[in-house]
N, C-alpha and C positions, 0 to 999 in steps of 0.2 A: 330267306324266310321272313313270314311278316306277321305280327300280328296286333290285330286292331281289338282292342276291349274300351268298351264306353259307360260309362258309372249307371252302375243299377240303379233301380225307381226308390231302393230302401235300401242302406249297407247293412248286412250281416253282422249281427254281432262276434261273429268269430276271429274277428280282425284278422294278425298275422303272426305265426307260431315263426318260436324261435327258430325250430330247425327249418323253415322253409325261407327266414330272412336271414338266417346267419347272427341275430341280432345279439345282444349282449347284455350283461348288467349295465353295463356303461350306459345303453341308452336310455335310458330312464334318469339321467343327469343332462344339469341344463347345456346347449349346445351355444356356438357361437350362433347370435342370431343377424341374420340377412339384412335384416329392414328395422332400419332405427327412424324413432322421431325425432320432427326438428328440434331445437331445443327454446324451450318457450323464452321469447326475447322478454325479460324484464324491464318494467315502466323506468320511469325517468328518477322516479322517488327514488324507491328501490335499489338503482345504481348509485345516489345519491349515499341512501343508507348505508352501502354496504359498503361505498368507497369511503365514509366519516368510519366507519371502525375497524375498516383495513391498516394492521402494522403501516407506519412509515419509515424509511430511513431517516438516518439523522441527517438532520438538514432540508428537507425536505416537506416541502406547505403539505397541510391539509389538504383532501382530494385529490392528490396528484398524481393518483392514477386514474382517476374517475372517467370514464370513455367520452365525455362531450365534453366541448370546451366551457359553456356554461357553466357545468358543475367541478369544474377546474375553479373556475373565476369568482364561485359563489361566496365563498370563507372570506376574500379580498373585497368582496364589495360588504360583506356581512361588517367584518375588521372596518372599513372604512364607514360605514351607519355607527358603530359605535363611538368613534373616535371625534368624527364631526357635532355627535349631538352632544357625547357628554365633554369636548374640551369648551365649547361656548358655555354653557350649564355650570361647568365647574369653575371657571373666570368669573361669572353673575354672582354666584351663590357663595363663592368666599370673599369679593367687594361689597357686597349688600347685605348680605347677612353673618355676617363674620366678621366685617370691618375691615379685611385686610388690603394692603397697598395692592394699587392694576398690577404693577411691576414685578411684586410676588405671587400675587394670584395667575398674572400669565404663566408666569416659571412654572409653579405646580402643576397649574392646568397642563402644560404643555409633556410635563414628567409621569405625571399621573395618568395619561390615554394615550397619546402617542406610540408606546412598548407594546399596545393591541396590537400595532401589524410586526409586530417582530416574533408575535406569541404566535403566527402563523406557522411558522417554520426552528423557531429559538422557543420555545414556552418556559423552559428554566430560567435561560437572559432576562428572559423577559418581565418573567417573575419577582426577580431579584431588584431591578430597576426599579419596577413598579411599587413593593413592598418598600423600599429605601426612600423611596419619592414618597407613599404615603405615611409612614411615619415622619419622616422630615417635617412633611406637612401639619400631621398633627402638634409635632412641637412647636411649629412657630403661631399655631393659631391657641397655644397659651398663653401669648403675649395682647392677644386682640381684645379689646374691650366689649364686644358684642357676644361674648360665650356662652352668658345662661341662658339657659331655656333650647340651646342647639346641639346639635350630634356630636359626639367625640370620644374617640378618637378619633373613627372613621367616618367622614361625610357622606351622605346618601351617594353621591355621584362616585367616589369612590368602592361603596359597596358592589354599586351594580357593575363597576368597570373591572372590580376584584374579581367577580362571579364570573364575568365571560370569560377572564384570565385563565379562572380553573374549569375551563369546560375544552378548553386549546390544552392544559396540563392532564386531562386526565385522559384528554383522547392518543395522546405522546406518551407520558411516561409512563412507567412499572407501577408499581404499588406501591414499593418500598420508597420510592421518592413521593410518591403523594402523600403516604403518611407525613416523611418529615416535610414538607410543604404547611401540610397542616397546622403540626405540633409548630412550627416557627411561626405560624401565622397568629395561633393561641399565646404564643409564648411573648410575641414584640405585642400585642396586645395586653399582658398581664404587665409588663413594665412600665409601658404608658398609664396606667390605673396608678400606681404610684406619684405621678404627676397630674394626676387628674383637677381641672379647676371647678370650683362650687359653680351650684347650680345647672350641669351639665346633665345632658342625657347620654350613658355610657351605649359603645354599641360595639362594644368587645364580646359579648357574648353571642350578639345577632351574626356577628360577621364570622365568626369560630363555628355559629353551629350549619350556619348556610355552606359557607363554604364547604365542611366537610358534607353535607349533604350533596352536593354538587358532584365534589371529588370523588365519589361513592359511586354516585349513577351514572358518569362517564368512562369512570374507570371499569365499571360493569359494561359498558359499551363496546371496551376498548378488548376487555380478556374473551367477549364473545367474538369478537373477530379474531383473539389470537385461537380460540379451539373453533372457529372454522377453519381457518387456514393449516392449523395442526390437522382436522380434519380430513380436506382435502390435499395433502402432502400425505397422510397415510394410506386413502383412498387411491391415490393416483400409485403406489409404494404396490400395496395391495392387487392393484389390476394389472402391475407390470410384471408380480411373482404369477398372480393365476396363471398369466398368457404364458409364461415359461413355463408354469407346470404342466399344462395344459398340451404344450408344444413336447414335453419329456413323455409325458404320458402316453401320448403316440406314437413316437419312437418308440419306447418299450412296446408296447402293441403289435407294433409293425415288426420288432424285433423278432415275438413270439411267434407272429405267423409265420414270417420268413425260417425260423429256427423247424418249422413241422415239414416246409419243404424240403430245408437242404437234412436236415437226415435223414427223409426218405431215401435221397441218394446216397448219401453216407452208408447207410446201408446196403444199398443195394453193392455201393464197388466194394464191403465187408464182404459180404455173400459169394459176389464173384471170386474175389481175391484167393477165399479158403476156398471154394469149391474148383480152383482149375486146375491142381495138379489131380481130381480125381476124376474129372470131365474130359482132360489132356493125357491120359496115359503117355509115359516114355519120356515124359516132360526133364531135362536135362537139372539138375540139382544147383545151380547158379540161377535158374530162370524160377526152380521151387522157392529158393529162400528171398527171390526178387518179390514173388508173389507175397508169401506170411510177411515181408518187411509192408508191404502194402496195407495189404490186413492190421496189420499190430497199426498202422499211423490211420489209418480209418477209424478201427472202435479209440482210441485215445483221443483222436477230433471228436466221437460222438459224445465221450465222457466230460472232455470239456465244453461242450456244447450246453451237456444237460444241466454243467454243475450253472452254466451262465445264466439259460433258462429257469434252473431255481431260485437265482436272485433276481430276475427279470419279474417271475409271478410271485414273488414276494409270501403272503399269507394263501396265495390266493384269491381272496377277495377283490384284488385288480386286475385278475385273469383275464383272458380275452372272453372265454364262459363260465367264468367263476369255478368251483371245482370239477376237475374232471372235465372242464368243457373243454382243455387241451387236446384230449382223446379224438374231439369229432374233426371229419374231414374239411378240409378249407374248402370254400365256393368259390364256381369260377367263372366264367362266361357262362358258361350252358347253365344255371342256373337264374340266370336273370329274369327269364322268363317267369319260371316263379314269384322272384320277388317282384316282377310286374301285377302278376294274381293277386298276389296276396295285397298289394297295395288296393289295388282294386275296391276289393272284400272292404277295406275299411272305408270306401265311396270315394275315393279320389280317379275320372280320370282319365286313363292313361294310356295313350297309343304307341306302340314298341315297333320297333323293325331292328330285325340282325339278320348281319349279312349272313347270305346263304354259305352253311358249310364252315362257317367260324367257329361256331361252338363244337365242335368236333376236331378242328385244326389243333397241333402242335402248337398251343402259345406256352412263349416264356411261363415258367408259375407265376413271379412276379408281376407280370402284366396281366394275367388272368385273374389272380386275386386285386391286384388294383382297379382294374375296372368294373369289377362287380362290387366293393367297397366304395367309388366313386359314386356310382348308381344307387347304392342302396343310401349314400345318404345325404346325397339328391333328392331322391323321394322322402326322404325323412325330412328335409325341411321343408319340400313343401308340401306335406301334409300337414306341420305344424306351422307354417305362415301367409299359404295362401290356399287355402282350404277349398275345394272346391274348382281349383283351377285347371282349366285344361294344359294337360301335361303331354309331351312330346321326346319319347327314349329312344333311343338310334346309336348301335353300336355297328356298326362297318370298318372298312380299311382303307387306305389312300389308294390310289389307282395303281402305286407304281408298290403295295404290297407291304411294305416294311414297317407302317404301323396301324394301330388300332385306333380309331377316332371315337370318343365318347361326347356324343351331345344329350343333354337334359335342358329340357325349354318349357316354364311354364308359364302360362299367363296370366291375368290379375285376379288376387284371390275375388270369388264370387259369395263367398260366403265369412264372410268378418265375424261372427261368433266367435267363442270358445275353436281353438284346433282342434285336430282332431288326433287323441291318441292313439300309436299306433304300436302295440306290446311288439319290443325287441327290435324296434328298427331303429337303422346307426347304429355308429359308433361312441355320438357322443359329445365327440371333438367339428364338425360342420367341416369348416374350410379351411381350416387348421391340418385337418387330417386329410383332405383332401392333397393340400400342396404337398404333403410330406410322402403321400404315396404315388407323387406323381415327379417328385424328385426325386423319391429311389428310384423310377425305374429310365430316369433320364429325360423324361417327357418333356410338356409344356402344359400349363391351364389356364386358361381363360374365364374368366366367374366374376361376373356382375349384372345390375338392374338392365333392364331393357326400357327403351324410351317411352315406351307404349304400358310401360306397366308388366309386371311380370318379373323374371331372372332366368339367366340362362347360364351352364354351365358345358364348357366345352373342355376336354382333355389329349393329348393327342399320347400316347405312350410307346413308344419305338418294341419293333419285337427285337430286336437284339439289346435291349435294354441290359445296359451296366448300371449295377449297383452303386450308388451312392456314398462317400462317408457322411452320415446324417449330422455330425459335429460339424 
């Protein structure tokens, strides 16, 4: 049997009723989707940025996970501009203006900038060195005869070599070290004012309040990279419980459906069982209580069936039809066709072919319900991701009989607008629930992009399909 339907001049608003797609509350929740975008490559800045307030380990330079080798090497060439200009600078300016001997100004000089490139990867070391080095400094330049009317305790070159100091400290340490960074910096500063020589100009207060300005807005740097990275660690946390839930959720589903088939049977050998000694007259009373032992282990399967099923549909509310929607009959091949119509009605589409005389055949339940649940939500996503697109449904059987080939093929969406909703179709769950109903019944699936644009989804589900354990 075959049938071809071609998307009307205008869709109907009457889209497609539950009971003719089988659909569910579920689907009106968001599905795994098909077709992602790339992800927008961020400038060179940007990676810069983000790798200066990305946590580092201890030990470990600035940038060093930055994704180009430039911006690896930037802080190392940054550290070495500062070290080259302020240690000549800082040699000049305490022999000429300060008075002090080459031999100690080299020293200083050499104490006082050099610890920049150790503050790359050491910033506390480095700290410490450098703070030691400029107080030292400032004590010996109270013995210089050039002191009034100049900087001190801290010399201008010192200031600015402090500053980059705390910009390496705050993008590394906690909080609670920058504070005391701080308060020691305030503090070897208030001691030196005790020894302070006349005529100076004090710059304990410039360098206490810069510095902690500094410390402040690195360290603010520093905690927004630590709640991205919290962040993204919860988000990542986050999308790997969805997909399990996601992945549970189906299985219960699938549980429930499967639970409406095998009690049909369940019932039916209950039915038999009591009815043969009155169908059998003369029936021998070893072969009677063979039968009621049948019977009695049948309804006690259905009772533990149903009690499973009540914790399966929970309130309710995550039933396969919400209340009462247990009651309705499962779909199964011979339905598909419908759910081809009613796709339709919503403007998608969509040419069908099933094999002659299938939907009428003896299929496993389980494979019957699985491929009209593969089918329906096949079309449910590409009604909602390629709107428009010529669709291609084709249920048949391999030549040699034994199973059911499900293919769905559509081509690239035509119409990029808004999707198009389509009330009750899916399940919900996309290709999640796809693999899971095509592992119960032993199968195989195939489901990915096509090179030309488009997706396709193939199934193949054995008719002698064995059950699964979905764990």
């Amino acid at each position: 049997m075959s049938l071809r339907v071609r998307r009307p001049a205008r869709a109907d608003g009457d889209g497609a009723d539950s009971g003719t797609t089988g659909g569910t509350a579920e689907s009106r929740k968001p599905r795994t989707s098909r077709k992602t975008q790339a992800p927008r490559t961020p400038g060179a800045f940007s990676q810069l940025a983000v790798a200066l307030r990305t946590p580092a380990r201890p030990g470990e330079p600035l940038c060093a996970r930055a994704p180009r080798r430039w911006q690896r090497m930037l802080p190392f060439a940054v550290a070495g501009v500062f070290v080259a200009s302020l240690l000549p600078s800082t040699i000049s300016v305490l022999t000429n203006d300060y008075g002090m001997g080459g031999g100690w100004a080299g020293a200083l000089g050499v104490a006082q900038t050099v610890p920049l490139l150790l503050a790359l990867s050491r910033p506390l070391a480095a700290w410490g060195l450098m703070l030691l080095a400029d107080v030292v400094g400032a004590a010996l330049l109270i013995g210089t005869d050039r002191m009034a009317g100049h900087a001190w305790p801290w010399t201008p070159m010192v200031v600015v070599g402090y500053l980059a100091l705390m910009v390496c400290l705050g993008l590394r340490e906690p909080v609670r070290t920058l504070v005391g960074v701080w308060l020691a910096t305030g503090a070897a500063g208030v001691v030196l004012g005790f020894f302070q020589p006349a005529g100076v100009t004090t710059t304990v207060a410039l360098l206490f309040v810069l510095s902690g300005t500094v410390l402040a807005l690195s360290g603010a740097l520093r905690g927004l990279g630590d709640a991205r990275q919290r962040i993204a660690e919860q988000e990542s946390i986050s999308e790997a419980e969805r997909a399990r839930r996601t992945l549970l959720e189906e299985r219960a589903r699938i549980a429930r459906e499967l639970h409406d088939v095998v009690a049909h049977h369940m019932s039916v050998i209950t039915v038999q069982a009591d009815s043969a000694p009155y169908r059998l007259p003369g029936m021998a009373e070893p072969v009677r209580e063979e039968f009621a032992a049948i019977a009695s282990s049948a309804r006690e399967s259905l009772g533990e069936m149903r009690r499973l099923l009540t914790v399966l549909r929970g309130d309710g509310t995550n039933g396969s039809g919400g209340e009462g929607g247990g009651l309705a009959p499962q779909p199964g091949i011979a339905r598909i066709q419908q759910l081809v119509e009613a796709t339709v009605r919503a403007g998608q589409p969509v040419e069908f072919s099933l094999a002659t005389g299938l939907a009428v055949t003896a299929v496993p339940p389980a494979v019957d319900l699985s491929a009209y649940r593969i089918v329906q939500e096949a079309l449910a996503n590409v009604v909602r991701h390629a709107p428009g697109a010529r669709t291609r449904v084709s249920v048949t059987c391999n030549p040699e009989g034994d199973e059911v080939l499900v293919l769905v093929v559509n081509g690239p969406a035509r119409d990029t607008a808004a999707a198009v909703e389509v009330s009750g179709t899916g399940t919900g769950h996309g290709l999640v629930g796809m693999r899971e109903r095509v592992r119960l019944t032993g199968g195989t699936l195939d489901a990915g992009p096509l090179p030309e644009g488009g997706f396709r989804v193939a199934a193949r589900l054995p008719l002698d399909s064995r059950t699964e354990d979905p764990s």
